[in-house]
C-alpha positions in Angstrom: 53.7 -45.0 29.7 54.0 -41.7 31.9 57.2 -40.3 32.4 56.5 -40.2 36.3 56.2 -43.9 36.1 59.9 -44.0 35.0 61.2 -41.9 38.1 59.1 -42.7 40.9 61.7 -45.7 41.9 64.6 -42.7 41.9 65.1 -39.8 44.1 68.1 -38.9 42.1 66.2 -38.7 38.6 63.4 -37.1 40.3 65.8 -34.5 41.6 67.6 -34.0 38.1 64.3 -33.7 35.8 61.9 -31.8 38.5 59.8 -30.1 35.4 59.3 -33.1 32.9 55.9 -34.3 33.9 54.8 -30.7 34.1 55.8 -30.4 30.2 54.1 -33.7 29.6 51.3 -32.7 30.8 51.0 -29.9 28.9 51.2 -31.5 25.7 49.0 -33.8 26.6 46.7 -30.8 26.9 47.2 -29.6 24.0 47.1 -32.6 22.1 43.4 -33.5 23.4 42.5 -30.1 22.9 43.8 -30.1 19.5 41.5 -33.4 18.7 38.6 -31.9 20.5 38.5 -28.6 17.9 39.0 -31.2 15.3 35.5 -32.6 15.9 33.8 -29.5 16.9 34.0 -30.1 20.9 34.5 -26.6 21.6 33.6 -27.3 25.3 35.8 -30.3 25.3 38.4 -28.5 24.6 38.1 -25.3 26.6 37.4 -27.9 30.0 40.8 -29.6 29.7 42.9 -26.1 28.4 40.6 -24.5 31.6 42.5 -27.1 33.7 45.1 -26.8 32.3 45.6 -22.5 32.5 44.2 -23.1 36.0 47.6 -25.4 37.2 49.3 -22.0 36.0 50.3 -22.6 33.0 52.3 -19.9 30.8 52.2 -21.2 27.5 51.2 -19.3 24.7 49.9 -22.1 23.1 47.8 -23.2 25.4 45.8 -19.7 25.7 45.7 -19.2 21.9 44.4 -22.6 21.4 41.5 -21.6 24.3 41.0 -18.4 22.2 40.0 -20.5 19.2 37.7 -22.4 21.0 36.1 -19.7 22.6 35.5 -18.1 19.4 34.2 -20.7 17.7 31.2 -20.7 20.7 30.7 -16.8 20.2 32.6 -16.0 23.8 34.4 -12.7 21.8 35.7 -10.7 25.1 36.9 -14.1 26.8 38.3 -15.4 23.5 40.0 -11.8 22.9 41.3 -11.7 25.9 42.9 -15.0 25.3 44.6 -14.1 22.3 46.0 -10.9 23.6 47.0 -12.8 26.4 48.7 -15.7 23.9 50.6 -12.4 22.8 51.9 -10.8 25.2 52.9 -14.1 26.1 54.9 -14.4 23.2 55.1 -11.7 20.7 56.5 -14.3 17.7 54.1 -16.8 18.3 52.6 -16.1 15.3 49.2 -18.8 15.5 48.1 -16.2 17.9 47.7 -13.6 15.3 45.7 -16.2 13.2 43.8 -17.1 15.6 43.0 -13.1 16.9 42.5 -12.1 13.1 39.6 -14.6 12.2 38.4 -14.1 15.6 37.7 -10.3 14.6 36.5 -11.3 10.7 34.1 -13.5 12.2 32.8 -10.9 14.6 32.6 -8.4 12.2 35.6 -6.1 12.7 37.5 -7.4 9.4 39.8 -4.1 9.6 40.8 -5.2 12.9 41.8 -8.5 11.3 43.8 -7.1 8.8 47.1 -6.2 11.1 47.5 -9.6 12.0 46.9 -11.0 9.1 49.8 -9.1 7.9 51.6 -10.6 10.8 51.0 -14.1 10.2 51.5 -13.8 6.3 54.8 -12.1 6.8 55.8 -15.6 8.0 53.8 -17.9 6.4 53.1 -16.8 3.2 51.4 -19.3 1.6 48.7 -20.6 4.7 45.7 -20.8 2.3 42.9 -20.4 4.7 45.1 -17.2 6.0 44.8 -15.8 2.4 41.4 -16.8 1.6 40.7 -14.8 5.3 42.7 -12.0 4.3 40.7 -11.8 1.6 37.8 -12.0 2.7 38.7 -9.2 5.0 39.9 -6.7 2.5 36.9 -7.2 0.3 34.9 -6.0 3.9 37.1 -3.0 3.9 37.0 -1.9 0.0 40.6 -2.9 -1.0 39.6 -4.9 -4.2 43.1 -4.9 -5.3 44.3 -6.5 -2.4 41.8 -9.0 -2.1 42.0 -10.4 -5.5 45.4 -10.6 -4.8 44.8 -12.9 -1.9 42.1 -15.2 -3.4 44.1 -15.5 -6.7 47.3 -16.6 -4.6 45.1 -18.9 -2.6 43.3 -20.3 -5.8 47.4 -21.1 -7.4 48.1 -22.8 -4.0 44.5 -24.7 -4.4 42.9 -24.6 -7.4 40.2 -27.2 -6.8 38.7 -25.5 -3.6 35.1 -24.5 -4.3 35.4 -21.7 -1.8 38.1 -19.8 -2.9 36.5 -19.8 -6.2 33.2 -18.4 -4.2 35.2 -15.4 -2.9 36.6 -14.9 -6.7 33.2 -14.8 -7.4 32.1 -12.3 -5.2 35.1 -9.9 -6.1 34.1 -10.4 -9.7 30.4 -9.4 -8.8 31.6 -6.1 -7.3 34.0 -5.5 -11.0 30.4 -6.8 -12.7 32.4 -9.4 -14.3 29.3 -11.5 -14.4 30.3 -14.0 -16.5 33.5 -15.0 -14.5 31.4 -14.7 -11.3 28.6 -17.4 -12.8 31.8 -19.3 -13.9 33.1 -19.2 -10.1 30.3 -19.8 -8.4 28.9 -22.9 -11.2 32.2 -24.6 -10.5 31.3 -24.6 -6.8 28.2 -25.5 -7.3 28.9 -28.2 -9.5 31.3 -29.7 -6.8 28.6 -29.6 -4.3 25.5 -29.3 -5.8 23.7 -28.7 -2.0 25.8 -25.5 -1.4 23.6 -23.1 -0.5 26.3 -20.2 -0.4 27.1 -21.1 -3.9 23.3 -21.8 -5.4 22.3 -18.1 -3.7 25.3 -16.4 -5.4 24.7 -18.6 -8.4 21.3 -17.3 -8.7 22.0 -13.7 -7.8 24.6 -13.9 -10.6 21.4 -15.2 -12.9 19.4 -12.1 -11.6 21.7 -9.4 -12.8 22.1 -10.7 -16.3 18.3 -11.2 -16.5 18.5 -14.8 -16.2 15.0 -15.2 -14.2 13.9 -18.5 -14.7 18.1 -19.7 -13.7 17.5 -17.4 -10.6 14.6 -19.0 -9.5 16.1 -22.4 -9.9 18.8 -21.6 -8.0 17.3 -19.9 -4.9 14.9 -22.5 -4.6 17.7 -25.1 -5.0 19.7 -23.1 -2.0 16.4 -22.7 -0.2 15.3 -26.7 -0.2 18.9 -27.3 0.6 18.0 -25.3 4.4 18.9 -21.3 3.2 16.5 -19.6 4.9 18.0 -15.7 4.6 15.7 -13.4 4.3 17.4 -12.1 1.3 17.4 -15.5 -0.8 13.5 -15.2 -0.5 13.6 -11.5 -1.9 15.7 -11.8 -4.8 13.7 -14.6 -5.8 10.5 -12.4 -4.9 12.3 -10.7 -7.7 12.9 -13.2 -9.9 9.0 -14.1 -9.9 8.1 -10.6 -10.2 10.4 -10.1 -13.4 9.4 -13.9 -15.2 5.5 -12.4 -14.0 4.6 -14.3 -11.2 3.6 -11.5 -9.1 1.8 -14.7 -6.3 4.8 -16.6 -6.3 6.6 -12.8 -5.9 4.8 -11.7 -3.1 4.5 -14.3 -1.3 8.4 -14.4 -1.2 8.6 -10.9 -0.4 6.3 -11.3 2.5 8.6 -14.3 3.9 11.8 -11.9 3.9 10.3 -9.3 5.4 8.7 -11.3 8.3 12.2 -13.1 8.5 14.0 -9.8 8.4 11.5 -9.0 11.6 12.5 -12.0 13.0 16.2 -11.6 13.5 16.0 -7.6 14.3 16.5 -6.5 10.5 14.6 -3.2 10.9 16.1 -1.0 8.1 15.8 -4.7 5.4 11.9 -5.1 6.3 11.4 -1.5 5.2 13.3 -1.2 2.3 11.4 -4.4 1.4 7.8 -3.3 2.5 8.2 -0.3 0.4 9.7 -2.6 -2.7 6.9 -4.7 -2.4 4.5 -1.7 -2.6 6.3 -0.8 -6.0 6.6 -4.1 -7.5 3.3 -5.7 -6.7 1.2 -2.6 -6.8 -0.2 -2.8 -2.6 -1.9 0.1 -1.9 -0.8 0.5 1.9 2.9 0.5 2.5 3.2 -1.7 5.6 6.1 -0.1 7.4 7.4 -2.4 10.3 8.9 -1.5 13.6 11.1 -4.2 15.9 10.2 -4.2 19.5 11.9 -2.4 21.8 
């Protein structure tokens, strides 16, 4: 029942707890808001925090929690501007440091990220998904060290998550570790065999150690299970080429570099264009130009 209903028969109590319902309200808010990014509403929840932030609310919370949403729909300046907001709101509210830093890794700014990272870390230093971010991050930015500090840490807290083992891979691709990356990646794999992150690293793990036919199998696992990057069909453009299948090979290499085109990937469909030349002996380089 709401607390209004309790005080609407006194004057008295109405006079002693004036701010209550306002409180209420708010987490009310936040609460729906909180179930709404649960199941992916992001417009749900930025409607009722919008209400909310319009009654004048000052609550950190409220604004980081907007910032999130706003993020996850690709609204950077709004959902930045939440954050900072969240902040100077309340400099030790410390979700609103999480919530600014994986709104910078996601946009591509990971050494952005990394100061409030440090932030959130410093006082909660075992949040998984803020070390597997941190991670993430530092890889981005060079500092191997550092990374495979965070994704170890992160695999001790949670050893059975397949994606933490995916970023292990990854750093041990980088050292050329290549049989501890295949390890990493075939244990995420094997946990979900339609993971299409996993199956492409997989099979680029396969392709550096000269394991064609494996490659193949693997990109055209990833690419039946919906990857359509333009670089899964060039490594396994690759792949063919190296088993001998310079058809199958070509014709791959001609699907990444019209999906390079596609998306605006200038500088990919040339390198490609020209690779292709090389591999598959065409005559006439077909160098490729995005629109204007």
């Amino acid at each position: 029942m709401h607390l209004r209903m309790f005080v609407a028969g006194s004057l008295l109590l109405a006079l002693m707890l004036p701010t209550l319902p306002a409180l209420a309200d708010e987490a009310t808010t936040v609460a729906q808001a909180r179930v709404a990014l649960r199941v992916h509403d992001y417009a749900g929840a930025i409607a009722v925090l919008d209400k909310e932030i319009a009654a004048g609310s000052g609550s950190p919370e409220v604004y980081s929690l907007r910032c999130l949403a706003r993020g996850q729909i690709h609204r950077f300046d709004d959902a930045l501007t939440d954050c900072n907001h969240a902040v100077q709101l309340d400099a030790t509210y410390i979700e609103a440091y999480k919530n600014r830093g994986n709104l910078y890794l996601d946009a591509g700014f990971p050494s952005k990220s990394l100061p409030d990272f440090n932030t959130y870390l410093a006082a909660q230093a075992d949040d998984v998904n803020v070390l597997w971010s941190r991670c993430d991050a530092r890889r981005l930015t060079k500092d191997i060290p550092g990374a495979t500090a965070d994704c170890k840490r992160a695999s001790e807290i949670m050893p059975d998550a397949p994606q933490i083992r995916i970023s292990l891979g990854r750093l041990d691709l980088i050292a050329k570790n290549y049989d501890d990356a295949y390890a990493a990646f075939n244990y995420a794999v094997t946990s979900n065999p339609t993971d299409v992150v996993a199956l492409y690293w997989r099979g680029f793990t396969s392709l550096q150690q000269g394991a064609y036919r494996k490659a193949v199998d693997d990109f055209t696992a990833a690419i039946a299970a919906g990857d359509t990057a333009a670089e899964t069909y060039a490594n396994r453009g690759r792949a063919f080429h190296d088993l001998g299948d310079d058809v199958a090979g070509k014709k791959d290499m001609d699907t990444a570099i019209a999906t390079a085109l596609q998306h605006g990937l200038c500088d990919d469909a040339n390198t490609w264009a020209v690779e292709e030349a090389v591999l598959f002996k065409v005559h006439t380089i077909q160098m490729t130009m995005c629109p204007k």
